[in-house]
Biotite code that builds the C-alpha atoms (Angstrom):
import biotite.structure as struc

atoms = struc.array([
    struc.Atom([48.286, 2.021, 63.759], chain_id="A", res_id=1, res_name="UNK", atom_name="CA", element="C"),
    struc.Atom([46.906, -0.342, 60.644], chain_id="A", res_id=2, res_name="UNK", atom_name="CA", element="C"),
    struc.Atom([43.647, -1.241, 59.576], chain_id="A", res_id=3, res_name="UNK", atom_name="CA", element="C"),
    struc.Atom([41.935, -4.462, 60.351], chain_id="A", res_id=4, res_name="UNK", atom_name="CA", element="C"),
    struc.Atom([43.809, -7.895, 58.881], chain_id="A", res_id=5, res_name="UNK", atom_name="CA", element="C"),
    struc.Atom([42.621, -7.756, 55.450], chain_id="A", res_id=6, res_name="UNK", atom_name="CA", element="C"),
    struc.Atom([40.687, -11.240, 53.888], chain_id="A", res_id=7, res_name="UNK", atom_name="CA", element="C"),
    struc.Atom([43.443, -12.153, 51.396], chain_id="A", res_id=8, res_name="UNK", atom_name="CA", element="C"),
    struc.Atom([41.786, -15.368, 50.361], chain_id="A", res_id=9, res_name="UNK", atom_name="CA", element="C"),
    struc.Atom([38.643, -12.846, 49.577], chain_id="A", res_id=10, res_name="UNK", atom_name="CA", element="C"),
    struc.Atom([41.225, -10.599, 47.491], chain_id="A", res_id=11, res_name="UNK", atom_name="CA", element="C"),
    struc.Atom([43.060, -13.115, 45.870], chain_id="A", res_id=12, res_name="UNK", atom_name="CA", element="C"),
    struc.Atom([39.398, -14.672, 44.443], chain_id="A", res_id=13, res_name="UNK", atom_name="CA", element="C"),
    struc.Atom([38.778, -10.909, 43.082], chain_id="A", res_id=14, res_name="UNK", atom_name="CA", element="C"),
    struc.Atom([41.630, -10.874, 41.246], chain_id="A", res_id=15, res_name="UNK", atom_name="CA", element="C"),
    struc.Atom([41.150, -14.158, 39.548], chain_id="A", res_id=16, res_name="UNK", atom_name="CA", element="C"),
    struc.Atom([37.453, -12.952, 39.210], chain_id="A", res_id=17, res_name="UNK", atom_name="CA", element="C"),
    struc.Atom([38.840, -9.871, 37.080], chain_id="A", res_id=18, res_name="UNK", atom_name="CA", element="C"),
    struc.Atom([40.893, -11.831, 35.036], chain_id="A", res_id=19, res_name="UNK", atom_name="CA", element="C"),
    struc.Atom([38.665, -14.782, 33.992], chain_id="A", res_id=20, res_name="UNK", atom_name="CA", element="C"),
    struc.Atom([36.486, -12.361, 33.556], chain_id="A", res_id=21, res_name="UNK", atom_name="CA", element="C"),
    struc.Atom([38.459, -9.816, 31.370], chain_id="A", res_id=22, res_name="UNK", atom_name="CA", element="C"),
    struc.Atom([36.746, -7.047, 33.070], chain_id="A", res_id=23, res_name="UNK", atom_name="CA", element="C"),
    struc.Atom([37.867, -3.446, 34.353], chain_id="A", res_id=24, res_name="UNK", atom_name="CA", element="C"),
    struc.Atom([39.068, -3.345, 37.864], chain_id="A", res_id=25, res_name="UNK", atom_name="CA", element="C"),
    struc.Atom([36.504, -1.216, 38.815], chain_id="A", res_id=26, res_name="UNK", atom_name="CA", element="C"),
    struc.Atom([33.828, -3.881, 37.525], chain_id="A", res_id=27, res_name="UNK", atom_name="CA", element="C"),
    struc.Atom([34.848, -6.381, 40.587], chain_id="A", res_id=28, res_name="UNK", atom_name="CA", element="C"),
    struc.Atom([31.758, -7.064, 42.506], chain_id="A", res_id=29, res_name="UNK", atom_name="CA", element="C"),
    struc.Atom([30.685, -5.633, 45.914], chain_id="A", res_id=30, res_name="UNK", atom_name="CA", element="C"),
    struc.Atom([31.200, -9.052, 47.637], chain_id="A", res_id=31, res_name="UNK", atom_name="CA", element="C"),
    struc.Atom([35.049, -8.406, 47.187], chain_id="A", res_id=32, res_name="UNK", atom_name="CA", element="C"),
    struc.Atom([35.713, -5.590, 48.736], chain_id="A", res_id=33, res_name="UNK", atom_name="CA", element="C"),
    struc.Atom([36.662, -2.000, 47.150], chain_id="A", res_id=34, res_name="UNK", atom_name="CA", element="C"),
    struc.Atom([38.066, -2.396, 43.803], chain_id="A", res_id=35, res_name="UNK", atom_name="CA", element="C"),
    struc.Atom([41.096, 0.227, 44.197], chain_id="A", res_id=36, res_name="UNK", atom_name="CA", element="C"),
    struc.Atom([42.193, -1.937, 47.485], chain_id="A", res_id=37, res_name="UNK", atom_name="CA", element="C"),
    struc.Atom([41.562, -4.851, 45.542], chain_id="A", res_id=38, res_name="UNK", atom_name="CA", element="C"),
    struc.Atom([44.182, -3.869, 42.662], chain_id="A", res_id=39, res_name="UNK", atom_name="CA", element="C"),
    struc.Atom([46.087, -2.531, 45.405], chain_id="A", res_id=40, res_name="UNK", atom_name="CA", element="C"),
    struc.Atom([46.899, -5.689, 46.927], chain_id="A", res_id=41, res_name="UNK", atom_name="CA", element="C"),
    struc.Atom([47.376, -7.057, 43.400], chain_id="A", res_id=42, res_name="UNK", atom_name="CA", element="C"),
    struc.Atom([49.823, -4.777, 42.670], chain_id="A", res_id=43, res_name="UNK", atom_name="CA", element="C"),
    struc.Atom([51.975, -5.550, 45.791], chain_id="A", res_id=44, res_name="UNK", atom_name="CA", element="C"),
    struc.Atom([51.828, -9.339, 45.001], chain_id="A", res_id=45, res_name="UNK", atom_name="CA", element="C"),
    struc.Atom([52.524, -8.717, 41.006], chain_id="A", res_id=46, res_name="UNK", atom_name="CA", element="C"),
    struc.Atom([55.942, -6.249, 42.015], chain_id="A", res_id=47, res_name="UNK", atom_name="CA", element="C"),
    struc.Atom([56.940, -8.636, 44.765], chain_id="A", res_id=48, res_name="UNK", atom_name="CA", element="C"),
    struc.Atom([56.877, -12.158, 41.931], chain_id="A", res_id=49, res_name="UNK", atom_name="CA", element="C"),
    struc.Atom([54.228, -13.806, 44.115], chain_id="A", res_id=50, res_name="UNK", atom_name="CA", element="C"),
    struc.Atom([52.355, -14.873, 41.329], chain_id="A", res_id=51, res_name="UNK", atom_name="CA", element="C"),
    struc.Atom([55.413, -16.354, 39.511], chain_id="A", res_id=52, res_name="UNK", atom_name="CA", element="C"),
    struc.Atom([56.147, -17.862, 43.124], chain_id="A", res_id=53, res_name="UNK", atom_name="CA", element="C"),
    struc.Atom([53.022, -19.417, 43.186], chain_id="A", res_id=54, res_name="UNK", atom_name="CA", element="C"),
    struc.Atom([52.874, -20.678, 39.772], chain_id="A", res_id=55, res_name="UNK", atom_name="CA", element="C"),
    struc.Atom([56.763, -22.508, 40.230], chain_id="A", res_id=56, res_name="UNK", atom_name="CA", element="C"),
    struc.Atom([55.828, -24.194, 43.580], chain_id="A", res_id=57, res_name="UNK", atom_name="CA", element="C"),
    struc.Atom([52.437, -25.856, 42.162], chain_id="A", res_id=58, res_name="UNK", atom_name="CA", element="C"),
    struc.Atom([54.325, -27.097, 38.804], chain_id="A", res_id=59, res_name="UNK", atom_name="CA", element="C"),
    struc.Atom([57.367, -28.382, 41.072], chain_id="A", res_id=60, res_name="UNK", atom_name="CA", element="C"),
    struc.Atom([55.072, -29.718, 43.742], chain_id="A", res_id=61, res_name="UNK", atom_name="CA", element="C"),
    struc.Atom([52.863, -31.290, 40.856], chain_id="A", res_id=62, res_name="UNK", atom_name="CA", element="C"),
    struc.Atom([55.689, -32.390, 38.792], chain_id="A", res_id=63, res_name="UNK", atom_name="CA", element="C"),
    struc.Atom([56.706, -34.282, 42.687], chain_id="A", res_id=64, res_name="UNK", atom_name="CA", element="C"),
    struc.Atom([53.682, -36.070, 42.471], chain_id="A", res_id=65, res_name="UNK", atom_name="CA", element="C"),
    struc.Atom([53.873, -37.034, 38.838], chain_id="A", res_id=66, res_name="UNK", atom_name="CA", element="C"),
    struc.Atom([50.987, -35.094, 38.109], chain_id="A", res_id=67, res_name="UNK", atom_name="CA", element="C"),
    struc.Atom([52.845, -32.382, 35.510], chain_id="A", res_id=68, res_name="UNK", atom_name="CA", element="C"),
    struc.Atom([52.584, -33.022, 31.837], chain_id="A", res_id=69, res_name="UNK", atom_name="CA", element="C"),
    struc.Atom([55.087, -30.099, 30.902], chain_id="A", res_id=70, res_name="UNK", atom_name="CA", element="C"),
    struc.Atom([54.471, -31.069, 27.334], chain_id="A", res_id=71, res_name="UNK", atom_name="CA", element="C"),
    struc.Atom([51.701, -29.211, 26.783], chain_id="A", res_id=72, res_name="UNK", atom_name="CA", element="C"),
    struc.Atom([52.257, -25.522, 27.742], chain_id="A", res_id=73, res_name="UNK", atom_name="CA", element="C"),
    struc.Atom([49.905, -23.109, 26.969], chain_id="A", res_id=74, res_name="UNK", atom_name="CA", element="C"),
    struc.Atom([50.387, -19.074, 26.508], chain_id="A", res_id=75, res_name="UNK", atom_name="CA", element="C"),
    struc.Atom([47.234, -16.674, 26.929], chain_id="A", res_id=76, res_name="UNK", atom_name="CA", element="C"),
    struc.Atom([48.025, -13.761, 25.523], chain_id="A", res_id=77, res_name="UNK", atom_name="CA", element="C"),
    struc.Atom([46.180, -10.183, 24.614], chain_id="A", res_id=78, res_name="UNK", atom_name="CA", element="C"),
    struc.Atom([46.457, -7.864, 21.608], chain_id="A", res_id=79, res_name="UNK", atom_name="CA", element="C"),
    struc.Atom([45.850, -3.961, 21.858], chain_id="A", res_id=80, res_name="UNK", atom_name="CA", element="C"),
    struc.Atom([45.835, -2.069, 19.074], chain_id="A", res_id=81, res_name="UNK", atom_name="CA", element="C"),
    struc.Atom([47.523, 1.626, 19.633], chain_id="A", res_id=82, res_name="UNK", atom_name="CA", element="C"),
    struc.Atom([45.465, 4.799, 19.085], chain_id="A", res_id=83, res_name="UNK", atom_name="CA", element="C"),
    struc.Atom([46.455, 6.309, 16.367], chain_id="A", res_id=84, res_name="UNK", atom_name="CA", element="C"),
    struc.Atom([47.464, 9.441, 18.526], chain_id="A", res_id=85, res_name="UNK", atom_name="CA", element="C"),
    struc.Atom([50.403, 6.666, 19.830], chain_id="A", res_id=86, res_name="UNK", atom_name="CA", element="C"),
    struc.Atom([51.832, 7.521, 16.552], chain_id="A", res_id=87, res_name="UNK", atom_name="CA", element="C"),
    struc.Atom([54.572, 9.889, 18.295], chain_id="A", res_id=88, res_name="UNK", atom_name="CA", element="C"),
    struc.Atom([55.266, 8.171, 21.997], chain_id="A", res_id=89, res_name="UNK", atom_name="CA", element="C"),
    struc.Atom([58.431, 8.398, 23.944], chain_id="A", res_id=90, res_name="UNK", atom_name="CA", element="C"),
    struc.Atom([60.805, 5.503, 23.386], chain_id="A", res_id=91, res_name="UNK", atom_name="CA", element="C"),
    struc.Atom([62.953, 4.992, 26.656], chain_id="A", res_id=92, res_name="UNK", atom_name="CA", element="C"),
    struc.Atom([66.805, 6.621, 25.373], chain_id="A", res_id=93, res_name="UNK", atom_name="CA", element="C"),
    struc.Atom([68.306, 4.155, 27.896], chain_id="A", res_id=94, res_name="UNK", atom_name="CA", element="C"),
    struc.Atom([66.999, 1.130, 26.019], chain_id="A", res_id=95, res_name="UNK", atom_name="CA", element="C"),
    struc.Atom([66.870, 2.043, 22.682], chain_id="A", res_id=96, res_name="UNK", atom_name="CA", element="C"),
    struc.Atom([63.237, -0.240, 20.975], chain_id="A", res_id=97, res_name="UNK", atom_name="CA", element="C"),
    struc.Atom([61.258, -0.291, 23.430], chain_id="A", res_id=98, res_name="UNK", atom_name="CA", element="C"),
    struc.Atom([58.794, 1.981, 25.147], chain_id="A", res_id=99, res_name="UNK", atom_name="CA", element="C"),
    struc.Atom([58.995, 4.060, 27.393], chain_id="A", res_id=100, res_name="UNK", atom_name="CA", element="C"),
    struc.Atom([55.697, 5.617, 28.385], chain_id="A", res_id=101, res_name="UNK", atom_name="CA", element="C"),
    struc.Atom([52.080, 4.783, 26.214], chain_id="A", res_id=102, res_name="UNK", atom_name="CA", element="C"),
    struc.Atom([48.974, 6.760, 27.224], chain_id="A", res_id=103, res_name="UNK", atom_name="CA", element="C"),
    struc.Atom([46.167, 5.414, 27.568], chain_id="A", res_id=104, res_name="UNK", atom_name="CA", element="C"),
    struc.Atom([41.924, 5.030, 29.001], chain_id="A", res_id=105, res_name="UNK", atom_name="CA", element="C"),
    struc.Atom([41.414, 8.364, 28.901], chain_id="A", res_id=106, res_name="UNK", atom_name="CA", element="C"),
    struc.Atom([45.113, 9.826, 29.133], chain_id="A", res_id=107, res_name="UNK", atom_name="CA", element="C"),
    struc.Atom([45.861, 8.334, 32.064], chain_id="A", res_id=108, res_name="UNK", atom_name="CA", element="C"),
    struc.Atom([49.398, 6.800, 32.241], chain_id="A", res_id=109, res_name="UNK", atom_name="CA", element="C"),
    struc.Atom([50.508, 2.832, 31.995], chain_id="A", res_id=110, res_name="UNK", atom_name="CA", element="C"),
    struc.Atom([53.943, 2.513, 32.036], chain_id="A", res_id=111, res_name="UNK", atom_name="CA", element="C"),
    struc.Atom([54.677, -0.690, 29.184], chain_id="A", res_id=112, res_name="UNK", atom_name="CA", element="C"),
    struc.Atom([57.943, -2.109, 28.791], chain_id="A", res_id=113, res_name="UNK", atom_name="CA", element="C"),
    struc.Atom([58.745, -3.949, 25.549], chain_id="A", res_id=114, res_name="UNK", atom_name="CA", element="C"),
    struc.Atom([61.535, -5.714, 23.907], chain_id="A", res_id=115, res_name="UNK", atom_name="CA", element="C"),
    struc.Atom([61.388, -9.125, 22.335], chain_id="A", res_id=116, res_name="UNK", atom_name="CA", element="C"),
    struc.Atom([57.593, -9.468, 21.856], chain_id="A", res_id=117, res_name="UNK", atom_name="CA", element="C"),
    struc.Atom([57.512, -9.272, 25.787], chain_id="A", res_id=118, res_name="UNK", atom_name="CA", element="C"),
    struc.Atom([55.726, -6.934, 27.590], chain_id="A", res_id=119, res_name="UNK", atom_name="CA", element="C"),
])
């Protein structure tokens, strides 16, 4: 048996909160609900492309209404500077240049991908 229907509309404002905000997940205010259920749901919708879903059908339904000026694009992007204990991290043998596994906040793991600038 499941839980109660969760307020995705709720969710979906604390993940936008966390990003405008460039704060840790377990910042997100009270009013949102638990933070870990919070980046829960965000990582279902981030693995399953809703956000890039979401981001095509308001360009294609704004570019319908002649409201899309896709000459301006703009890229937000973040730079982390390694520890310098990352000196010696796995690289992935499958796909030689790029990473495999990075440790980080407190040696907890984050898997990062990266090839082409991309993460």
């Amino acid at each position: 048996m499941s839980g109660p229907i969760p307020d995705l509309r709720k969710q979906l404002n604390a993940v936008m909160w966390r990003f405008r905000t460039g704060s840790p997940w377990r910042d997100i205010p009270e009013r949102y609900g638990s933070w870990s259920t919070v980046y829960g749901r965000f990582q279902k919708w981030a693995l399953a492309g809703t956000f890039e879903t979401l981001m095509e059908r308001m360009i294609a339904e704004a570019a319908r209404r002649g409201q899309a000026d896709l000459d301006l694009v703009g890229v937000d992007f973040t730079v982390a500077r390694a520890h310098h204990h990352a000196a010696g991290m796995a690289v992935d043998p499958k796909a030689p240049g790029r990473v495999a596994f990075a440790r980080f906040d407190h040696g907890m793991p984050w898997r990062v991908r990266m090839a082409s600038g991309r993460v």
